[in-house]
N, C-alpha and C positions, 0 to 999 in steps of 0.2 A: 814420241808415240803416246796416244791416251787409248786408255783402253775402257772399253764400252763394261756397263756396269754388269753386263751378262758373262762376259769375260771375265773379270776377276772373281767374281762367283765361283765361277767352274776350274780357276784355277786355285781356287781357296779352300774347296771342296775336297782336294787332292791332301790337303795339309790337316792332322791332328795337332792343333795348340791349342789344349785346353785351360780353361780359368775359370776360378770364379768371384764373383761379385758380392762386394762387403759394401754394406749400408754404417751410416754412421754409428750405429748399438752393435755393429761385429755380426750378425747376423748374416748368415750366408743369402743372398734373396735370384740369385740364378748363376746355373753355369751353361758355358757356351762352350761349345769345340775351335771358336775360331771366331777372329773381330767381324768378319761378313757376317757370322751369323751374329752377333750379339748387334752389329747395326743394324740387321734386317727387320730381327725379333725384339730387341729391346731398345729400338733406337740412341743409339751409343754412336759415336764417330769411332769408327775404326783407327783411323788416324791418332786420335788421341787416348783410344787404350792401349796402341800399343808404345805409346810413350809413354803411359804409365807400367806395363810390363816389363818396358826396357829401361826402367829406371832416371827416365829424363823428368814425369812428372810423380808427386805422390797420388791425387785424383784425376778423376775427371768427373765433372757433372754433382762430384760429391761425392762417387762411390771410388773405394778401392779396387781393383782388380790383382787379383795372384794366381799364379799359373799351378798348375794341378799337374798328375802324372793324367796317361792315359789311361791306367786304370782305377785312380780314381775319378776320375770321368766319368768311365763306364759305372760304378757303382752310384754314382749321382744319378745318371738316367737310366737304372736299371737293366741295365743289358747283360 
């Protein structure tokens, strides 16, 4: 079964994992709720961050990613 890209969306939307994005100076430069939205918004391959979340890669593309709690999340995007 493949599932149409509107479809993993809406079931990705259902899921908080949040992370965020380290640039090579350690620099925090975005955080995402979740790899649909960081490929959406930051054009990242989902696939390959959460390889690096899960400990299979160190980067991807260059950047670091590390998972966050959900409230610090929320204090990243002010809510």
């Amino acid at each position: 079964m493949v599932w149409s890209k509107e479809s993993r969306e809406k079931q990705s939307n259902r899921f908080l994992n949040p992370f965020k994005v380290i640039d090579y100076r350690g620099e925090v430069i975005a955080v995402y709720k979740n790899s649909v939205q960081a490929e959406r918004e930051g054009g990242f391959q989902s696939n390959a961050i959460r390889q690096v979340l899960n400990g299979r890669s160190k980067t991807h593309r260059g950047f670091q990613f590390i998972r966050i709690s959900v409230d610090e999340y929320l204090e990243y995007v002010g809510e």
